[in-house]
N, C-alpha and C positions, 0 to 999 in steps of 0.2 A: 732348430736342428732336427737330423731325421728321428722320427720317435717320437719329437715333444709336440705330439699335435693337441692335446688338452688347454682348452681356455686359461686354464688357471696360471700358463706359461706365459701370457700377456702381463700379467700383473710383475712380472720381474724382466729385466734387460736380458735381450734375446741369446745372446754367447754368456754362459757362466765364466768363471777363470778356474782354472784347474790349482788347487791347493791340497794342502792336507790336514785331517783330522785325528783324535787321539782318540783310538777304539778302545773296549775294554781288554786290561789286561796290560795298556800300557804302549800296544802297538800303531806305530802312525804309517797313517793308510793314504791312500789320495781319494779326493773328493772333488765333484760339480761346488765350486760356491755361486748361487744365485744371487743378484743384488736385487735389491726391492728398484722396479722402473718411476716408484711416485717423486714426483722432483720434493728435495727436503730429509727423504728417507734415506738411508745409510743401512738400513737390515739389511744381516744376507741370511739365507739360508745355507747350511751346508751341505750335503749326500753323500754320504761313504761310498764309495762304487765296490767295495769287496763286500757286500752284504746281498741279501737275496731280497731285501728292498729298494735297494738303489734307483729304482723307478717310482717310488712311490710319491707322492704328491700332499700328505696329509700334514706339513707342516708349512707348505707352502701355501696350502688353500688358509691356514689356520690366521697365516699371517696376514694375508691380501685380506682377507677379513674384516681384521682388526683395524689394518693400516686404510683401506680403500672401502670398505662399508660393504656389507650382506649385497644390497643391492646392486652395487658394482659387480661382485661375480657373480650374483644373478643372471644379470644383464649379458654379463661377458660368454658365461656358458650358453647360453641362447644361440650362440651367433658361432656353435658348433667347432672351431678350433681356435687352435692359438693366435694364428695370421690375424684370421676375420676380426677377433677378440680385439689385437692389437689395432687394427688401424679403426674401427668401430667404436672403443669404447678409452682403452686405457689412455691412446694419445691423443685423444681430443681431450679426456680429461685433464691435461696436464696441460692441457693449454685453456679451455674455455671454463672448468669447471663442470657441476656434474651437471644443472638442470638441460642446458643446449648439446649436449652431450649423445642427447639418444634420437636426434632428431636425424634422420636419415632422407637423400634424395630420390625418391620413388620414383619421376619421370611419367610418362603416360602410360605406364604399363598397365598388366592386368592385376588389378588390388587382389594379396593375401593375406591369409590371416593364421595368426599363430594359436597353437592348441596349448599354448604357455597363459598362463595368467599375467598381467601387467603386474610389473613391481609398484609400489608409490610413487616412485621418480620416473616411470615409464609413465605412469596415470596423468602426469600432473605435466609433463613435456606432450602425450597426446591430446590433451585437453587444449593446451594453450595453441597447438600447432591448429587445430578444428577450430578456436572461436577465432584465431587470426585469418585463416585462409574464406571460413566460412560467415565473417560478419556475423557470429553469435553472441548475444548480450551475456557478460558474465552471471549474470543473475539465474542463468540455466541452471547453473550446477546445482542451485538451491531447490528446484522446481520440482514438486512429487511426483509429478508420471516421469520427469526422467530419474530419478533415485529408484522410482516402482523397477525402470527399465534394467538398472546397472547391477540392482540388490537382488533382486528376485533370483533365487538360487546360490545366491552368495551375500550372506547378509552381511559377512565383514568386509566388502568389498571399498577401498578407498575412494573415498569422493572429497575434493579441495574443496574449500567454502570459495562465494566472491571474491573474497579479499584477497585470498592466497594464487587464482587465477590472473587479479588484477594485476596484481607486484610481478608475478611471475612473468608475464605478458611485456610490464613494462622492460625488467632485466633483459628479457630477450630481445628487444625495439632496440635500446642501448647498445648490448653488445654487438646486435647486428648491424647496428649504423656505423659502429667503429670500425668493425670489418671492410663493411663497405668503403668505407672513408680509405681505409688503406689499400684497399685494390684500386681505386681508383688514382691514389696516388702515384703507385708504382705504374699504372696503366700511363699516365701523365709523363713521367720521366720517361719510361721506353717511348714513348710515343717522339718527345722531344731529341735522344737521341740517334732516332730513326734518320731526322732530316741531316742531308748535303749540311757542312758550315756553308754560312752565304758567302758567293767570292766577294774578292779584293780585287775593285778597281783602282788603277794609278792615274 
């Protein structure tokens, strides 16, 4: 809605409901109630709208938090409003989960790069999307000129062991086959009923 362009509006169902809450003093006031967007979740947030905070955001960042992980509105905020947020991060997560989540189609364009640090979950989705695309042996990740490469200047910086690249690797082989399997199915049906029925000769 107009106004709510902050990321952190992804993380709850885009129309709030209009309700009321009990200010101090005893007086019931009306308020935005936001619902938490995570399929499972039932939170809502309320908002007084007779207060001089009624925009404020600090319980709802508090929650998405809690409920959808630091990383998620990492992530989310990155991707500069609510819209991007939502179609980018929160509703893939509620369907695919978080690790496929942040893989994005680039196309042949010209490569950018963000002045953002990767979250862990961003690390570890760029990692697997480079040794897939590029035929890299997971054994990289272990290898000391490239940790010299990754650490140098950031010595906390995440780096996945083999193991956690392999598994990772595999989940996404997996989920991406199932994908596939189902566009192809639905491709199969439309396709079948594209065709004429055959006639009826007597």
């Amino acid at each position: 809605m107009r106004g709510w362009t902050s990321p952190i509006y992804a993380f709850f169902k885009p129309v709030p409901e209009i309700g009321h809450v009990i200010a101090k003093g005893g007086a019931r006031c009306r308020a935005h109630i936001f619902t938490c967007f995570n399929k499972g979740c039932k939170h809502t947030v309320k908002r007084n709208l007779t207060t001089g905070d009624r925009a404020a955001t600090g319980n709802m960042t508090r929650h998405a938090r809690r409920c959808w992980g630091d990383e998620a509105v990492d992530v989310a905020a990155s991707h500069g409003t609510a819209e991007n947020a939502r179609e980018k991060v929160t509703k893939p997560l509620n369907v695919s989960g978080k690790l496929t989540t942040i893989f994005e189609r680039q196309g042949k364009g010209k490569i950018t790069y963000s002045t953002r640090q990767h979250t862990k979950t961003e690390t570890k989705a760029e990692i697997v999307k480079w040794m897939a695309q590029s035929f890299r042996p997971f054994a990289l990740v272990e290898d000391d000129g490239f940790k010299t490469l990754m650490k140098t200047g950031r010595p906390e910086y995440y780096i996945p062991s083999r193991s956690t690249v392999s598994r990772d690797v595999k989940r996404v082989f997996v989920r991406t086959r199932k994908r596939v399997a189902r566009l192809l199915q639905v491709c199969a049906l439309a396709e079948r009923m594209s065709y004429p029925p055959y006639p009826r000769f007597c």
